[in-house]
PASE-208218 format. One record per residue: residue number from 0; residue in three letters; x, y, z of N, C-alpha, C in turn. Coordinates in pm, 1 decimal. Layout:
// PASE-208218
<rec NUM, 'ALA', <X, Y, Z>, <X, Y, Z>, <X, Y, Z>>
...
//
This chain:
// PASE-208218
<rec 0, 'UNK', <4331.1, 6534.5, 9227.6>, <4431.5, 6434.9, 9189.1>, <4393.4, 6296.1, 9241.6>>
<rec 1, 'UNK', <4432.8, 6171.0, 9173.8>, <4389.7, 6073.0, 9162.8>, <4455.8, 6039.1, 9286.7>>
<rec 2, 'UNK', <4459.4, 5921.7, 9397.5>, <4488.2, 5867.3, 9522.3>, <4646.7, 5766.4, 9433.3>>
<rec 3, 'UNK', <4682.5, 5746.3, 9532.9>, <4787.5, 5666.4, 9517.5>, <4835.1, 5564.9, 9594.2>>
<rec 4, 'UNK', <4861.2, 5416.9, 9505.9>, <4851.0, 5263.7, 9589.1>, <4955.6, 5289.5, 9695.1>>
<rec 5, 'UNK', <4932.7, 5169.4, 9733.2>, <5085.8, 5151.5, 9861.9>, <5232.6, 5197.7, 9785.4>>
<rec 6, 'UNK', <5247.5, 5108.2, 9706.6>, <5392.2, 5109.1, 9615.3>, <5396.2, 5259.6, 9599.4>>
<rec 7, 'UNK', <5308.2, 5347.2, 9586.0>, <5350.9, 5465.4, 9473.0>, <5344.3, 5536.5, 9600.1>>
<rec 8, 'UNK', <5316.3, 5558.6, 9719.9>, <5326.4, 5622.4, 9828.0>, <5441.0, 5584.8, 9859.7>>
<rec 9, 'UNK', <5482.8, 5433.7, 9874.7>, <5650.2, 5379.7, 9940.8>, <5729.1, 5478.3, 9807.0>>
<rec 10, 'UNK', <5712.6, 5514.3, 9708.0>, <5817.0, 5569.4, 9605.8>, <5797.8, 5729.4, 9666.8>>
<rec 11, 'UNK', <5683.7, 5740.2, 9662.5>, <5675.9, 5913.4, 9687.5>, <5766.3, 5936.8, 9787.3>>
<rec 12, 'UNK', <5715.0, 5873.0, 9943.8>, <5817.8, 5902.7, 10036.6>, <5949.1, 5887.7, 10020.6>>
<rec 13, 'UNK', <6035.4, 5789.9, 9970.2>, <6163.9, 5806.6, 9905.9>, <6203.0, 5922.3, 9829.2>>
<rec 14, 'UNK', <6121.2, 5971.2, 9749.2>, <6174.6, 6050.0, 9663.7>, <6142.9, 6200.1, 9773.4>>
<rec 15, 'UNK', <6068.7, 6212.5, 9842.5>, <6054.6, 6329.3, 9946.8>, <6220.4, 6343.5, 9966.3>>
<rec 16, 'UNK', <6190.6, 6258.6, 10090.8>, <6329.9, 6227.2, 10128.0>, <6457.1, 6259.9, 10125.7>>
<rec 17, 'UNK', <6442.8, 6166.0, 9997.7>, <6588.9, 6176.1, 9907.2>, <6589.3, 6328.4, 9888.0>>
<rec 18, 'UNK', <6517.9, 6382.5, 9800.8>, <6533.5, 6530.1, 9774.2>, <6578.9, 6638.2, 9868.0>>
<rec 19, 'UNK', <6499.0, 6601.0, 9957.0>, <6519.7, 6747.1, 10100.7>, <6624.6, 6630.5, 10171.5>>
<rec 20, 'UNK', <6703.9, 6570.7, 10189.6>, <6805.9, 6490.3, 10212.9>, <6917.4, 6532.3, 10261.7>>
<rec 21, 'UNK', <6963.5, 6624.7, 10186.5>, <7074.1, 6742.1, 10259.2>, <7038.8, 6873.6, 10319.9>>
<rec 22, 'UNK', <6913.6, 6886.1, 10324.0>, <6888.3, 7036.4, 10422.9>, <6874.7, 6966.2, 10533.0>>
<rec 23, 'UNK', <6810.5, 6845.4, 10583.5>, <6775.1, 6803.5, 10694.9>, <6915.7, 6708.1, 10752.7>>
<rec 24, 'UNK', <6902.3, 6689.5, 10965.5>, <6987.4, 6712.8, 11006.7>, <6940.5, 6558.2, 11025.2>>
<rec 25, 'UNK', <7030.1, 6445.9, 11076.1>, <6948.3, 6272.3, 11101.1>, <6851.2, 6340.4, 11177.1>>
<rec 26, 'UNK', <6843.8, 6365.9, 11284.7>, <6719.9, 6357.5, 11385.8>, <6581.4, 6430.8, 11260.3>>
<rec 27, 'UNK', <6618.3, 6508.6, 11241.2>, <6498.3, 6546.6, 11126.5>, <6423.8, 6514.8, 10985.0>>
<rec 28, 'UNK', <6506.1, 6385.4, 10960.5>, <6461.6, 6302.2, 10888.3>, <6350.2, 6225.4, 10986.6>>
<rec 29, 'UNK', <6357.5, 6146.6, 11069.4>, <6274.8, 6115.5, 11118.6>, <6137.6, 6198.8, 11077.1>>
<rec 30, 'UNK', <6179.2, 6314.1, 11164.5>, <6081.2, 6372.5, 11195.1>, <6002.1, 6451.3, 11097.7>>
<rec 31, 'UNK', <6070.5, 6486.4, 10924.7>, <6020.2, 6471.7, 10794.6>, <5933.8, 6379.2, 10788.2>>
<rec 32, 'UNK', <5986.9, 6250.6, 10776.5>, <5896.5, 6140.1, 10771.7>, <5729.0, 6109.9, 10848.7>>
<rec 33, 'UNK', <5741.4, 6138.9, 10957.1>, <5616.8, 6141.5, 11065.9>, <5509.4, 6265.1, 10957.5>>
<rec 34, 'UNK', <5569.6, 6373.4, 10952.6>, <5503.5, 6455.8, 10920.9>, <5418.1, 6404.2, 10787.3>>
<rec 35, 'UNK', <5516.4, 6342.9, 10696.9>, <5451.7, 6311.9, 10553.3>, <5377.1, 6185.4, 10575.0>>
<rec 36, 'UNK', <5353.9, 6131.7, 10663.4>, <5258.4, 6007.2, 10714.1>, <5171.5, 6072.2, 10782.0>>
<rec 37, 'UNK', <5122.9, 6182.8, 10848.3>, <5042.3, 6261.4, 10868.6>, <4979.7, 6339.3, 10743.4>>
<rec 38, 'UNK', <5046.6, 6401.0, 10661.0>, <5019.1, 6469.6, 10535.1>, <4894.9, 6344.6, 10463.3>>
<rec 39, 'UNK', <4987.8, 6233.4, 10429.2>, <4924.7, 6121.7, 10364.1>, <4792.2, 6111.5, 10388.5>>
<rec 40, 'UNK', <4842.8, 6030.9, 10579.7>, <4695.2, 5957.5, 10628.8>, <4541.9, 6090.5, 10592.4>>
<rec 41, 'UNK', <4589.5, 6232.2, 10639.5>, <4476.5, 6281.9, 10645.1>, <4404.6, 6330.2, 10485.5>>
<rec 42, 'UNK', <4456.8, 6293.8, 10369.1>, <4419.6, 6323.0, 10264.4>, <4301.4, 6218.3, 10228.2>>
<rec 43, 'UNK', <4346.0, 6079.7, 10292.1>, <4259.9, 5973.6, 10307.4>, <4214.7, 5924.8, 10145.8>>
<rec 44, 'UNK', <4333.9, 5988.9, 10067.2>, <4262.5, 5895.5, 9894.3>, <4411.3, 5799.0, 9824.9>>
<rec 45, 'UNK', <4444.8, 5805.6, 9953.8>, <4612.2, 5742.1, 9917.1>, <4638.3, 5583.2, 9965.6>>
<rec 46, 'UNK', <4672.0, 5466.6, 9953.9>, <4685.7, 5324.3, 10045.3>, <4782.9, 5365.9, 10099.1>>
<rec 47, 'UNK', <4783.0, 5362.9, 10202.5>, <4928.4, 5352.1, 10275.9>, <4941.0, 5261.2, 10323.2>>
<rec 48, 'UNK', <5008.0, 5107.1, 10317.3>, <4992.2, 4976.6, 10344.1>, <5106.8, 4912.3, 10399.3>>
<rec 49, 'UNK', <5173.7, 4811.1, 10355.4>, <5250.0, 4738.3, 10411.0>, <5401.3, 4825.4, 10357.2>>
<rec 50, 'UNK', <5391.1, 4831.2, 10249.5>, <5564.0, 4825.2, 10118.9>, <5542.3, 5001.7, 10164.9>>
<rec 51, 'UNK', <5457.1, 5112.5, 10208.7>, <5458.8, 5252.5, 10206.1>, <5555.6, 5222.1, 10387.7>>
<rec 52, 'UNK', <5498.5, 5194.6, 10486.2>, <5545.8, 5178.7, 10623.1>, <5667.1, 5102.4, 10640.0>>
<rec 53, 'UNK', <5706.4, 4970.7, 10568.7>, <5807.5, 4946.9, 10581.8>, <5947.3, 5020.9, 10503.6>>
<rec 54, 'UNK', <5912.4, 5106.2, 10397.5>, <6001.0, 5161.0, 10339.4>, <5996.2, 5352.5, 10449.5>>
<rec 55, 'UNK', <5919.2, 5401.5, 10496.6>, <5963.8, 5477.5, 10610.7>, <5976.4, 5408.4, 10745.2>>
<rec 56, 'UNK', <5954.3, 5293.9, 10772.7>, <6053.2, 5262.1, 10864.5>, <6216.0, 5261.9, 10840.7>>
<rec 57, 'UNK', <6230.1, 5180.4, 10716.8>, <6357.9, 5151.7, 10656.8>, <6449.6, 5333.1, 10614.0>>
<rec 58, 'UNK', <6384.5, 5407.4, 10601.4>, <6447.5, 5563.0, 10560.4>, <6450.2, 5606.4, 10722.3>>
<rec 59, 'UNK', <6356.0, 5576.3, 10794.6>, <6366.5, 5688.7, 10930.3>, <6485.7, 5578.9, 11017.6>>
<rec 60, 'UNK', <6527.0, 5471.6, 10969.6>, <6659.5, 5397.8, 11043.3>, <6811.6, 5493.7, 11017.7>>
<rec 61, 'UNK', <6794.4, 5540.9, 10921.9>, <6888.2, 5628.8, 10886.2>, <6914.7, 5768.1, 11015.7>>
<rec 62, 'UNK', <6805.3, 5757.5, 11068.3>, <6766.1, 5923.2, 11185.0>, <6828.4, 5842.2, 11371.7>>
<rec 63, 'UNK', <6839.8, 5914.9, 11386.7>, <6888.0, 5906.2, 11563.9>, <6744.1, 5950.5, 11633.3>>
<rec 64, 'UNK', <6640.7, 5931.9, 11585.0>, <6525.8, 5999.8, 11686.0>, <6426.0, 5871.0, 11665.6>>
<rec 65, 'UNK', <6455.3, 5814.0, 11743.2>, <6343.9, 5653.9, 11815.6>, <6202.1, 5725.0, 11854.8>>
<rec 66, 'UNK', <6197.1, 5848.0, 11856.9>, <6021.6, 5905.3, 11920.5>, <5983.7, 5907.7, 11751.3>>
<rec 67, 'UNK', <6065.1, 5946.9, 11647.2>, <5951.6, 5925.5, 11498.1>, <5947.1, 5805.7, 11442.1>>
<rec 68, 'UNK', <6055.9, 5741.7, 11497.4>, <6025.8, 5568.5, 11386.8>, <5950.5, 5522.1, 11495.4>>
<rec 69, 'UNK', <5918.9, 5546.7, 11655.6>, <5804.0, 5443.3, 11706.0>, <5653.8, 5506.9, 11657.8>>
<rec 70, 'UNK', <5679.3, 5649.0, 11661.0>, <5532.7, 5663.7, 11595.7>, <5491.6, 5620.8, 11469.8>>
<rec 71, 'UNK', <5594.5, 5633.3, 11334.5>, <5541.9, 5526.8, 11197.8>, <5500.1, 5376.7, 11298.8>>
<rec 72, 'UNK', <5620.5, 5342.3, 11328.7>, <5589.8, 5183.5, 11382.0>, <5456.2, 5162.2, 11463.7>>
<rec 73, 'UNK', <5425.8, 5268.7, 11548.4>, <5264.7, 5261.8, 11592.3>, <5175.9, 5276.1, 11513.0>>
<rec 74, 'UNK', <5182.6, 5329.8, 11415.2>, <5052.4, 5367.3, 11358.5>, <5070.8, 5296.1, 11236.8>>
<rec 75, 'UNK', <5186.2, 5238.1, 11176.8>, <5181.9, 5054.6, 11079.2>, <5067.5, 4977.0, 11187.8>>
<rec 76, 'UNK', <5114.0, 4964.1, 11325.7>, <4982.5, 4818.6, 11397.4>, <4911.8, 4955.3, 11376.6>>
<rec 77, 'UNK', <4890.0, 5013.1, 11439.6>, <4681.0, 5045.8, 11405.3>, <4634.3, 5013.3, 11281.3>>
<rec 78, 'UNK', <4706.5, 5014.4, 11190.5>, <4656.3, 4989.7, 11023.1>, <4652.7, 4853.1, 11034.1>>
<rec 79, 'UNK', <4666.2, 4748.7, 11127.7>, <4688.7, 4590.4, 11171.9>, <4828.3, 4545.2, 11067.9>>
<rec 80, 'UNK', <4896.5, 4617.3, 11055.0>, <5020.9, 4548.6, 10948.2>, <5137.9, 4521.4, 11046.3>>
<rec 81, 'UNK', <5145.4, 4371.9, 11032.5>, <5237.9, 4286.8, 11118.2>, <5327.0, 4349.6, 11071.4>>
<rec 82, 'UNK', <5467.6, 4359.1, 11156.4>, <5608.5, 4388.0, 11148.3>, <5743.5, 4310.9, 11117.7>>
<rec 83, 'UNK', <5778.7, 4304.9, 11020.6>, <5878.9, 4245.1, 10938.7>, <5970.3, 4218.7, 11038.9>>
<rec 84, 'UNK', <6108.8, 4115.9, 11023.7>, <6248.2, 4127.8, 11048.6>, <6297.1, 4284.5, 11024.8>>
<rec 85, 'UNK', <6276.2, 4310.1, 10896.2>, <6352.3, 4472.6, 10809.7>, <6271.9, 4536.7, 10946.6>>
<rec 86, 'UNK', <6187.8, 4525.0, 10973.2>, <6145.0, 4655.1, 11041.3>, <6182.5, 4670.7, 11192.6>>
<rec 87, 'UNK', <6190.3, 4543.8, 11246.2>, <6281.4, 4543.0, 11341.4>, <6436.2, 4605.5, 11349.5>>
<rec 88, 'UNK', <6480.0, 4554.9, 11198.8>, <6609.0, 4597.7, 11235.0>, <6638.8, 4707.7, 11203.6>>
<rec 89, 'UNK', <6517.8, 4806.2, 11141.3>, <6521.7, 4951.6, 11156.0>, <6482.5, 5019.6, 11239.0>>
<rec 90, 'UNK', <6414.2, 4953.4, 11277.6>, <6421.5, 5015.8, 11497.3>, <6515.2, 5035.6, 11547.7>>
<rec 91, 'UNK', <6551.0, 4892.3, 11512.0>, <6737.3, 4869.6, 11641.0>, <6804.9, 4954.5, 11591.2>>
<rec 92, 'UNK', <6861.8, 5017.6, 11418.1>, <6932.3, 5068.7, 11398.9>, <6905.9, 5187.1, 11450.1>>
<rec 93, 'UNK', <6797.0, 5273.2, 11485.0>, <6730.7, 5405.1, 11486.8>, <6777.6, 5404.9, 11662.8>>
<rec 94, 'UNK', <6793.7, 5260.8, 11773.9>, <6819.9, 5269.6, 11923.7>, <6950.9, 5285.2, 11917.1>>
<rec 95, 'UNK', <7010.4, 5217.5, 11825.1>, <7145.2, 5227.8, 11795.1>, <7225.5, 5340.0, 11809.2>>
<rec 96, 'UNK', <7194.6, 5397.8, 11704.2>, <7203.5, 5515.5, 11640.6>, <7162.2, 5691.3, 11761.0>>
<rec 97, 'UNK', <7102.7, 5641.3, 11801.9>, <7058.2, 5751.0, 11926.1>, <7077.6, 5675.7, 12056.4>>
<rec 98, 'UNK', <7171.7, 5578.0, 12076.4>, <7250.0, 5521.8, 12191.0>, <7142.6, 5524.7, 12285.7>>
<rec 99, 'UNK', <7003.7, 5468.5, 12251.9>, <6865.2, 5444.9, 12334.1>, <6867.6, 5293.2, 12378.0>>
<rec 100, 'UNK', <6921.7, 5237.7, 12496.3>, <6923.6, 5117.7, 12534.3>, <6806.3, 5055.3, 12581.1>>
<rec 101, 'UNK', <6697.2, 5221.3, 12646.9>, <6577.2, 5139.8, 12666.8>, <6468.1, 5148.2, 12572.7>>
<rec 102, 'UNK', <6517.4, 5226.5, 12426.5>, <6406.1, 5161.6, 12308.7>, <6459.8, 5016.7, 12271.3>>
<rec 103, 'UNK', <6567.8, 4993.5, 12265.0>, <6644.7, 4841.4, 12230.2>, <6597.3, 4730.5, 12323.4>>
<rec 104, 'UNK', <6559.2, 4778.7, 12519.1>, <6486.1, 4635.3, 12558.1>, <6350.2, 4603.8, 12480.6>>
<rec 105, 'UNK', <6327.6, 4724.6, 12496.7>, <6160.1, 4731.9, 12450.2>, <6120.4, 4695.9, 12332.1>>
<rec 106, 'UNK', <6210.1, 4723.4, 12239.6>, <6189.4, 4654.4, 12103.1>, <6213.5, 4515.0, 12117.0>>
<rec 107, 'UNK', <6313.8, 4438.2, 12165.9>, <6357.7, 4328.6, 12203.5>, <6238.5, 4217.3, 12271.5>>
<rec 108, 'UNK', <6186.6, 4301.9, 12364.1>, <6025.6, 4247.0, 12354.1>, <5933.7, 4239.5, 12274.0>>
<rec 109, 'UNK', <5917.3, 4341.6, 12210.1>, <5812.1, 4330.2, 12142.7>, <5803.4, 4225.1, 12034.7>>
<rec 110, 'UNK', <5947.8, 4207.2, 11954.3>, <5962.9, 4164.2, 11862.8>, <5926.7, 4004.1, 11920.5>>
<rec 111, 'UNK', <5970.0, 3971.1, 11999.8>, <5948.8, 3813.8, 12090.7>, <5807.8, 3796.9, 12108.1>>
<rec 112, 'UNK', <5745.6, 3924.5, 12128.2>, <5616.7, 3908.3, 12138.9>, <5541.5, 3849.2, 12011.5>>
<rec 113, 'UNK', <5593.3, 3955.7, 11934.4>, <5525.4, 3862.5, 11746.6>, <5575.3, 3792.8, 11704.0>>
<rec 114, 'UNK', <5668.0, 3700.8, 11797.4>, <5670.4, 3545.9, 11765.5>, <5828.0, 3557.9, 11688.4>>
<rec 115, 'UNK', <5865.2, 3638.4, 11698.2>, <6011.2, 3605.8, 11600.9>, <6117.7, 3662.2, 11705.9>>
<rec 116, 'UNK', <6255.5, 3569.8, 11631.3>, <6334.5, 3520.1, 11682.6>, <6460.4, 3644.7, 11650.8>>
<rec 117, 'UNK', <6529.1, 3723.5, 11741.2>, <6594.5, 3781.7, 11731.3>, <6712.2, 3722.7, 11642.8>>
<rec 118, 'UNK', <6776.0, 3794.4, 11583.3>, <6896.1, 3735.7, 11506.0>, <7036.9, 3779.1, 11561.6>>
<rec 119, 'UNK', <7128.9, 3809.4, 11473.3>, <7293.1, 3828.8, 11541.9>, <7287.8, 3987.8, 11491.7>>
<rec 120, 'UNK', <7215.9, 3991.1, 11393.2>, <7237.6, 4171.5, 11391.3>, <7235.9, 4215.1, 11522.1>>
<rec 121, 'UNK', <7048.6, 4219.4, 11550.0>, <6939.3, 4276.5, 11681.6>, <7040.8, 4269.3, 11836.1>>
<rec 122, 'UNK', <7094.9, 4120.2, 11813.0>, <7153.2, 4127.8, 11944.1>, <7272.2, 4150.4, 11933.1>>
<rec 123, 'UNK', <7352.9, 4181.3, 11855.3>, <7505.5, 4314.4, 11850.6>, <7502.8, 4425.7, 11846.1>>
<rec 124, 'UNK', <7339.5, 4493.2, 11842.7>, <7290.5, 4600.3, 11838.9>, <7285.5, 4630.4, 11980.0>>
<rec 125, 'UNK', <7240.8, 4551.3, 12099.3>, <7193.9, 4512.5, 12232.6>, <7285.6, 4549.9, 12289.2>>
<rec 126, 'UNK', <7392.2, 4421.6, 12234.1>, <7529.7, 4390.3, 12335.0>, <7553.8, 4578.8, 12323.4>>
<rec 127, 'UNK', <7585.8, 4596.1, 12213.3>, <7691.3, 4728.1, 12144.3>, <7617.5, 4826.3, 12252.0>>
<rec 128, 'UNK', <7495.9, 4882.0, 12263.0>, <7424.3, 4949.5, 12351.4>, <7425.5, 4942.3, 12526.7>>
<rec 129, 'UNK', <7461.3, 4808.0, 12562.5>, <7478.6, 4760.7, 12659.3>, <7649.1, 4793.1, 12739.7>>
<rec 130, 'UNK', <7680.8, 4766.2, 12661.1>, <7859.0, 4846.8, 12660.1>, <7867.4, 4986.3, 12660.2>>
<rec 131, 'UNK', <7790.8, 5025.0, 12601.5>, <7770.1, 5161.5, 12632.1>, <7712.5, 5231.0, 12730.3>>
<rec 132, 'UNK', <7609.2, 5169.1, 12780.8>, <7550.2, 5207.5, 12872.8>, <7575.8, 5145.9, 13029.9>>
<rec 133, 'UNK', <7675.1, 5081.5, 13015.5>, <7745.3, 5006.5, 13136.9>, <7665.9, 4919.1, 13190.0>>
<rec 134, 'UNK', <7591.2, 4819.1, 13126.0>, <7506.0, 4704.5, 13165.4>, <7536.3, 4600.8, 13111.6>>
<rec 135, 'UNK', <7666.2, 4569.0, 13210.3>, <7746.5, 4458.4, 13194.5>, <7671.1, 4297.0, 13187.5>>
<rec 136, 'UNK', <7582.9, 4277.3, 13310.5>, <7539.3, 4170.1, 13304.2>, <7464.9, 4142.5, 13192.7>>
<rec 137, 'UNK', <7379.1, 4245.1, 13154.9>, <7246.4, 4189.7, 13030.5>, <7359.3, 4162.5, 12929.0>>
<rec 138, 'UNK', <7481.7, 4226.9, 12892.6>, <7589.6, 4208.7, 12765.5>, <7610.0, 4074.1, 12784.5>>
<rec 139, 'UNK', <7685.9, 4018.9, 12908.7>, <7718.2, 3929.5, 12862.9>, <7586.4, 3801.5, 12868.8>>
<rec 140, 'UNK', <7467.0, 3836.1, 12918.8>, <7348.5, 3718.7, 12915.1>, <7331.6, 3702.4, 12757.1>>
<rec 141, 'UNK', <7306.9, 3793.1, 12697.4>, <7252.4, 3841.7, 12521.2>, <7406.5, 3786.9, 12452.6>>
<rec 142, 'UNK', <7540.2, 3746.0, 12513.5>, <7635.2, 3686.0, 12447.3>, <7653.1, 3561.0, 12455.2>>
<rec 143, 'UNK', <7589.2, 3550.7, 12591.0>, <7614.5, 3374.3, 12642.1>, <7499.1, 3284.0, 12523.1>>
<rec 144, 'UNK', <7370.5, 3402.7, 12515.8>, <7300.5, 3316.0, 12461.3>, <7306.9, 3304.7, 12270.7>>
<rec 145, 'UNK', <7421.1, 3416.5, 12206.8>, <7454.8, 3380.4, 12071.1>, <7549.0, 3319.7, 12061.0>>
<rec 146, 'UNK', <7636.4, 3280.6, 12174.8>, <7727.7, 3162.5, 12184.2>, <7657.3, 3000.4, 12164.2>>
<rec 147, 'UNK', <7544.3, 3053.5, 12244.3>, <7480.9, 2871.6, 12225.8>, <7390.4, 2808.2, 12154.9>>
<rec 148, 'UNK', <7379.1, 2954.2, 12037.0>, <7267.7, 2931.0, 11913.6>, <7346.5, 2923.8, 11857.1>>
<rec 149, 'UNK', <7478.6, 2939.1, 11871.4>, <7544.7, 2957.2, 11737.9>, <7537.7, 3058.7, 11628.9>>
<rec 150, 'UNK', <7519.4, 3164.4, 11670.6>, <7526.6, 3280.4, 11601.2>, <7685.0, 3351.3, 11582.2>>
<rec 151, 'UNK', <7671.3, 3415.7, 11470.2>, <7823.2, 3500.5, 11444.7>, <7822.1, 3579.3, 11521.5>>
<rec 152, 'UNK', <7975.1, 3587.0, 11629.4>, <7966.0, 3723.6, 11659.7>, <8100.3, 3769.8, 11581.5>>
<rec 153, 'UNK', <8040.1, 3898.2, 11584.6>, <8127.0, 4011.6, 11503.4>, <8227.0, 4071.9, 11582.5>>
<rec 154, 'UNK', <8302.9, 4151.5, 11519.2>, <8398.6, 4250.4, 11588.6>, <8298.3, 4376.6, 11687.7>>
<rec 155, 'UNK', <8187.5, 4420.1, 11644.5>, <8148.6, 4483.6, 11699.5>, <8123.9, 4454.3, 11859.3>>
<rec 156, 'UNK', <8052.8, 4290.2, 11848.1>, <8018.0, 4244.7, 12027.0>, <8161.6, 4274.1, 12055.9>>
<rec 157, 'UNK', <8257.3, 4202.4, 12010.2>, <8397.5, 4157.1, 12060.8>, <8455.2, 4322.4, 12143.2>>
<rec 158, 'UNK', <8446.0, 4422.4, 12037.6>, <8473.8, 4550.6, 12081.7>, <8384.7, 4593.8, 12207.4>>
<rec 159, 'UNK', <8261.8, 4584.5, 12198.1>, <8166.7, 4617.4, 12352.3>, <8194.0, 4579.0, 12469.4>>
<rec 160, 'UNK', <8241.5, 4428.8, 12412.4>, <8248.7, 4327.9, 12565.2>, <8389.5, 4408.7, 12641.1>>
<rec 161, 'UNK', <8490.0, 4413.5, 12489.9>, <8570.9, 4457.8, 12595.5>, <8636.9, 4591.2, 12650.8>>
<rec 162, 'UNK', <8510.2, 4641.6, 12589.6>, <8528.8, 4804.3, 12643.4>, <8442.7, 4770.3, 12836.6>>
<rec 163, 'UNK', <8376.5, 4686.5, 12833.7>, <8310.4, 4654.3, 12958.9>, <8396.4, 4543.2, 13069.6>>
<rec 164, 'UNK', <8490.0, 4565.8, 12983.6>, <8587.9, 4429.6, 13102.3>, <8688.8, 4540.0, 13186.8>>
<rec 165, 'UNK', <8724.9, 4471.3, 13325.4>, <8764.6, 4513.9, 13394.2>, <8888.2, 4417.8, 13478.7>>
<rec 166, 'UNK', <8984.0, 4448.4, 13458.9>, <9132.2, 4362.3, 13487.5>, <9130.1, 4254.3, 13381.8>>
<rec 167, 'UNK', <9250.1, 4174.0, 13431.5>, <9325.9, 4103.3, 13384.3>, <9254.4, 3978.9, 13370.4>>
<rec 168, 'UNK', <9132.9, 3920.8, 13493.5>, <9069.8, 3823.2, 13500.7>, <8956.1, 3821.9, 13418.8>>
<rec 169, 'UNK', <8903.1, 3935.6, 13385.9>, <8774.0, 3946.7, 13275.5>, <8826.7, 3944.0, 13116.8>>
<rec 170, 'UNK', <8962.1, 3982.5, 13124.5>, <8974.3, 4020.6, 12974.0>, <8998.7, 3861.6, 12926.0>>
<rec 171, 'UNK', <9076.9, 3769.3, 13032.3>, <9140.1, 3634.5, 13046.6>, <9018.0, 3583.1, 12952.9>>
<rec 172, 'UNK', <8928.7, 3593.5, 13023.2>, <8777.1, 3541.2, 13020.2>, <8705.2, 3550.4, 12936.2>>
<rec 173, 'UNK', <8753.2, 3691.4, 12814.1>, <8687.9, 3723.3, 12686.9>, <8775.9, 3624.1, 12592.5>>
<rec 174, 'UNK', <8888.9, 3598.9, 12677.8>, <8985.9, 3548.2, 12517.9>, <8983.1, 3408.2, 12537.6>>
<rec 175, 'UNK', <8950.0, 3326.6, 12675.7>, <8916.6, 3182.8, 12651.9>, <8775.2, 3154.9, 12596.5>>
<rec 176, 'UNK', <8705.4, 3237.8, 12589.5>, <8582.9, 3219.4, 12513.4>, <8558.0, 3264.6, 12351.0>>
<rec 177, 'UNK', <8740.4, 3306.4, 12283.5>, <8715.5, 3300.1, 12157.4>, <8736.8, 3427.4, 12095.9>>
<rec 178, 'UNK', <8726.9, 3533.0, 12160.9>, <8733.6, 3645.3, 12090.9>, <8817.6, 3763.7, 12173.0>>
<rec 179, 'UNK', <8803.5, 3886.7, 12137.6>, <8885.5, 3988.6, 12195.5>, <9019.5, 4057.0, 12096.0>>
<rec 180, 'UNK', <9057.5, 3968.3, 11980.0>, <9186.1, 4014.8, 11883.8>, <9272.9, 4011.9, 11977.3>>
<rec 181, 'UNK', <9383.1, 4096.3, 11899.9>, <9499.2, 4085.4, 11923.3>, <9488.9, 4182.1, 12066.5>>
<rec 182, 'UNK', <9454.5, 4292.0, 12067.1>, <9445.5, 4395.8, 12191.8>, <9413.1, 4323.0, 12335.0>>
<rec 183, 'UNK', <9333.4, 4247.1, 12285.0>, <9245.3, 4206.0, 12425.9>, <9357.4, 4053.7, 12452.1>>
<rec 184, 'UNK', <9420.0, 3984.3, 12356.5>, <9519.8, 3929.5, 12404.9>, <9662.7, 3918.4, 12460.9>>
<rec 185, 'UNK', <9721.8, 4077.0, 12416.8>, <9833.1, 4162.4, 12475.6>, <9765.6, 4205.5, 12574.9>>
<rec 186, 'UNK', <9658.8, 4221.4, 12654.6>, <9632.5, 4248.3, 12763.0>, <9613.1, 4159.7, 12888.4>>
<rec 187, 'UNK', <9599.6, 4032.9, 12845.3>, <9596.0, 3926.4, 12917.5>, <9784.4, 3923.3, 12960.0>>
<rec 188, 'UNK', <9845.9, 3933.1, 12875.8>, <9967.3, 3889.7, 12865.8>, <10067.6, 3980.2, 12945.7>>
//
């Protein structure tokens, strides 16, 4: 059988996917995916390129298992294919998603490393993880600093911060700075 370009590998893997879609559990999508990027690479008559890796990054965001989207994501750089925004934010969703705060620093670096600029998704992804994981200070550093870019924050930070506040003087403190709803202002009160 004839090899197949990037595009028609990014379709194949979708349509894998999609198909076996309901036998598999999130974490095993991932780990579908790894496998059929192994299947691929070793047939060696297929491109697997930029549009094949970013579209299983973008399907394995859907999975809670950060050990199979860093291995696609490792083995996109060995192929030297720089890493998108999309692919970032299918990382974060994948740290997210498996409540991994230390794939979220680490991605958070890396991404700074290739020169780009986190956005308000990446860092409500952070904060949201950070609240969870009771690492109050980095929450509110990663808020102070989409306060002064001027970034949207969402209900989601608003909900983290104040699942991480503690009395009457912190919550005070979420709602002179703008946010918190109605809850977090009957609590001041």
């Amino acid at each position: 059988p004839k090899g197949m370009g990037d595009d028609e590998v990014a379709q194949y893997v979708r349509e894998i996917v999609s198909a076996s879609g309901k036998k598999y559990l999130r974490k095993e999508v991932g780990s579908e995916i790894v496998a059929l990027l192994g299947d691929l690479t070793l047939q060696r008559r297929h491109v697997i390129g930029p549009s094949a890796y970013h579209t299983m990054l973008s399907l394995a965001s859907k999975s809670n298992n950060p050990a199979a989207a860093r291995t696609i994501y490792n083995r996109m750089l060995q192929a030297n294919i720089a890493p998108t925004m999309e692919d970032f934010h299918a990382m974060f969703k994948v740290a997210r998603n498996a409540r991994d705060l230390s794939s979220a620093n680490d991605l958070l670096q890396e991404l700074q490393k290739e020169g780009l600029t986190p956005d308000d998704e990446i860092l409500t992804s952070v904060i949201i993880l950070c609240g969870r994981g009771s690492e109050k200070a980095k929450a509110w550093k990663v808020f102070n600093m989409m306060k002064k870019s001027g970034m949207k924050i969402g209900p989601g930070v608003w909900e983290a911060l104040m699942s991480m506040v503690e009395g009457k003087e912190e919550v005070g403190k979420l709602v002179r700075l703008g946010g918190g709803g109605e809850p977090c202002k009957a609590a001041v009160q």
